[in-house]
N, C-alpha and C positions, 0 to 999 in steps of 0.2 A: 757921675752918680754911682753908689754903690748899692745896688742891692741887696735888702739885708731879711732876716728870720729870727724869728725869738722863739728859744726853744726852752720851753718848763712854763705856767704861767702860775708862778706861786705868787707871792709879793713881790717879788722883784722882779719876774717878769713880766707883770701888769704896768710896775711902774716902768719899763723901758717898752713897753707898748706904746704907755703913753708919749711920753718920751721922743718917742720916733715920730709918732705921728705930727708932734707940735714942738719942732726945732725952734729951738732958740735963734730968734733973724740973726740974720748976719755971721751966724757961726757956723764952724765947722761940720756942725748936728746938719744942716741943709742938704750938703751930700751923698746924707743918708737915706734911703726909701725904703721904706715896710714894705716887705712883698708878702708877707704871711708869719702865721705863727704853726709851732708845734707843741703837741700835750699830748698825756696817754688818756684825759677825758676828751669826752666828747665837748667844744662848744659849741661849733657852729661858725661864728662870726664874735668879735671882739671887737664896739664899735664898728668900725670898717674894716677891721686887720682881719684876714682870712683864715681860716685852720686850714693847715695842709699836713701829709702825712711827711712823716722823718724821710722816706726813699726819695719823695716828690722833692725837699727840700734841698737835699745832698744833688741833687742828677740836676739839678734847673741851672744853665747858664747864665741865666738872668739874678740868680742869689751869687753875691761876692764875698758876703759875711755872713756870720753866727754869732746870735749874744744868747748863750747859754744861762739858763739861771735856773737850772736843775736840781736836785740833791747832791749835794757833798760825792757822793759814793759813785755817780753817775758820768760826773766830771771826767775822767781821765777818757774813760770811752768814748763817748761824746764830743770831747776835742777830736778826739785820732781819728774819727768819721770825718768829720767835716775839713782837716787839715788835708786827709787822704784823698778825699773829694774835692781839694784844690780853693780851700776856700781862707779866708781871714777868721780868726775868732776872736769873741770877746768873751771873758768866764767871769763869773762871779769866785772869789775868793772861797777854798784853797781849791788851785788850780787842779790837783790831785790829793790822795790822803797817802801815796809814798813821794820820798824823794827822790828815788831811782825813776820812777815815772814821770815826777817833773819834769827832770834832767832829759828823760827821752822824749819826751813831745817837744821838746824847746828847739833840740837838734832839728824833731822833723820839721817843724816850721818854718827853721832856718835852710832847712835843704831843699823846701816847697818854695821858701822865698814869699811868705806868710808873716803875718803880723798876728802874734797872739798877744793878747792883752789882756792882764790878769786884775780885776778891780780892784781895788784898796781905797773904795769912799771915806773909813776911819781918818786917811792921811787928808783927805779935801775937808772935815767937819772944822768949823771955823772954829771951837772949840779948842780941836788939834793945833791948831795955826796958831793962836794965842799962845798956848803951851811951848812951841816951838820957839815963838819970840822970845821965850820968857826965859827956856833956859839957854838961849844960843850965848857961846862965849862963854861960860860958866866952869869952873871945877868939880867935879862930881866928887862927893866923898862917899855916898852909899845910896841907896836907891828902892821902892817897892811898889811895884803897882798891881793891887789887885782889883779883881774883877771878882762880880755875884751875878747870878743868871737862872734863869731857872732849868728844868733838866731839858737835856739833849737827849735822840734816842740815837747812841753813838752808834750802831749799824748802818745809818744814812748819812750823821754827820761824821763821822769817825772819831779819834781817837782827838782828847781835850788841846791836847799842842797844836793839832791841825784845825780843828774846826773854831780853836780860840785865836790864831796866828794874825788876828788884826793887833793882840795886844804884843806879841812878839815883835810883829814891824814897825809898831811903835817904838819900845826899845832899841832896834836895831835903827833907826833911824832919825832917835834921837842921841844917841850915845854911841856912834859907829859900831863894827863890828862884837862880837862875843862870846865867851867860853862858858862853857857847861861845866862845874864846879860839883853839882851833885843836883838829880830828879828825883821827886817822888811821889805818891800819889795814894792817897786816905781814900778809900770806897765804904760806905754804907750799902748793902745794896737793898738790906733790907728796908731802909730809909729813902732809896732812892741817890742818896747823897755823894757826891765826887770832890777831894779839894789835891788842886794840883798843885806842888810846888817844887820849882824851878829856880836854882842857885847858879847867879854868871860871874863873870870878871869882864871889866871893861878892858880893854887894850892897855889903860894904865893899871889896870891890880884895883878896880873898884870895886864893891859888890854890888850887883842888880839883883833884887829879887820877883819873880812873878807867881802870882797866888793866879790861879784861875778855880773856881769855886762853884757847883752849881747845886742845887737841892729846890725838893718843890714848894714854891712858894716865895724863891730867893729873889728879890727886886733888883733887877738889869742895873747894874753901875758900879762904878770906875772908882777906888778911889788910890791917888799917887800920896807918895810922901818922897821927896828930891829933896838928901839934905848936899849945900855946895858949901865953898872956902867960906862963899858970902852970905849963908842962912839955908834955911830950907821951905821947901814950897809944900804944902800939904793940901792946898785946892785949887782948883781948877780958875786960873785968867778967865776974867768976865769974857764974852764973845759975844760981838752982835750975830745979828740972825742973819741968813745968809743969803745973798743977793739970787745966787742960782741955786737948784736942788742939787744933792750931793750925785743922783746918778744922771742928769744933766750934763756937770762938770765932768764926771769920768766918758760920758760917751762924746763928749769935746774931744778929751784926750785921744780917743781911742781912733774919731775921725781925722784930726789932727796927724795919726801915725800913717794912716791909710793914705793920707795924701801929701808924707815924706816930710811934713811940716816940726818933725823933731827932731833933732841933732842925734848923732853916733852915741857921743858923750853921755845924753842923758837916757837912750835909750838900754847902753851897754852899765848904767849906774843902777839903772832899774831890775834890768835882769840879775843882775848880781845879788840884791837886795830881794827879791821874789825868794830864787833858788837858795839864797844863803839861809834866809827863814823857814823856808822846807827841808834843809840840812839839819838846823838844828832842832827841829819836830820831831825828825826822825829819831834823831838819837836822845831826846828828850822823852818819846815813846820804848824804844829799845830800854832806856834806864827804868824808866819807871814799872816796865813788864819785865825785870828781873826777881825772878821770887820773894827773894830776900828783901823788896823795894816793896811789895805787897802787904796793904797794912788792910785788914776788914773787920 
């Protein structure tokens, strides 16, 4: 058994409150045990799950993990605590809001001999999966996916590349790797308004484009246009509903790691795919915070 702690109870940490508490039989989840949660409120009690303080957390030899589900901004600290305190994490996506920081917790982890595990529920949403059928095997000839959201207060979530980079691992994971071709980035601020956009090249000389967009009032959704040799997709594969919940499935995975039940292979395809997406945030952020890239 592992003993575990959920640190932030926003939405996401409520639901892997839940989560913990009611493993899926026969899975992976079983291994798992709540030994308490962490918040800068007060609760009390959480159902059964306990509040304990951050010191208590870190120093208990009885805690073996951390599922972080804190603010964006919070992240990178937060891992390096509990990594240095000898423990396993789980984070909610982006693992940090630089690339250089990725890069250096990943090492420590690897040097603690730690399983960090960074969520990407986007890639589990059955949705996704549909999408994936549809284009596997296909010829790309050009590409756009954008996103509408409403606002972010980028201070906590950081900067549009990192705190959007579910739609980026999309991309990068449905169309291998990618080049930065040219960023840029339209601010209203009097309006509140953000519209990111983001110019690749596939590995063949395709173009990918991503729009990330946000303003108040903007309704959450995706929309793709994938034209190939053989047509082009411009909605989304029906998806049935999905047998498990999406942070169900990720805390499978994440138990799954902890108890060696994942191959080198897919491990070392993931890290690569994490860090390569925080690569190009970074320098998707660099461009776009070039003056001359500055539109208001």
């Amino acid at each position: 058994m592992f003993g575990t702690v959920v640190v932030g109870v926003g939405i996401a940490g409520l639901a892997r409150i839940r989560d913990l508490m009611n493993p899926m039989p026969s899975s992976p989840s079983e291994h798992l045990k709540l030994l308490g949660f962490v918040s800068r409120r007060s609760f009390g009690n959480i159902d059964e799950a306990e509040q304990i303080s951050l010191e208590d957390a870190l120093r208990s030899k009885e805690i073996h993990a951390a599922f972080i589900s804190t603010e964006n901004r919070s992240h990178e600290e937060t891992i390096r605590m509990f990594l240095e305190a000898g423990k396993h994490v789980l984070v909610e996506y982006p693992m940090a809001l630089s690339a250089e920081a990725a890069h250096e917790l990943w090492e420590t982890a690897e040097q603690k001999g730690k399983v960090l595990h960074v969520e990407h529920i986007e890639l589990l949403t059955e949705e996704y999966k549909q999408l994936k059928k549809e284009v596997a095997g296909k010829d790309l000839v050009k590409g756009t996916l954008h996103f509408t959201g409403s606002v972010l207060d980028e201070t906590k979530a950081g900067f549009p590349a990192f705190s959007g980079i579910a739609r980026l691992t999309w991309l990068i994971d449905l169309f291998g790797d990618l080049t930065i071709t040219s960023a840029s980035r339209e601010e209203q601020k009097d309006k509140n308004y953000s519209r990111m956009t983001v110019h690749f090249q596939t590995a063949n000389k395709k173009p990918l484009t991503w729009i990330e967009e946000r303003g108040p009032g903007m309704r959450r959704e995706k929309k793709i246009n994938f034209c190939f040799t053989s047509g082009c997709l411009e909605n989304f594969p029906q998806a049935p509903r999905p047998a498990v919940g999406l942070f169900m499935q990720d805390q499978n995975l994440f138990a799954k790691k902890l108890l060696g039940q994942v191959s080198k292979e897919e491990l070392a395809a993931e890290k690569w795919r994490i860090l390569r997406c925080l690569d190009l945030a970074g320098m998707i952020q660099q461009q776009c915070e070039q003056p001359e890239k500055i539109c208001s």
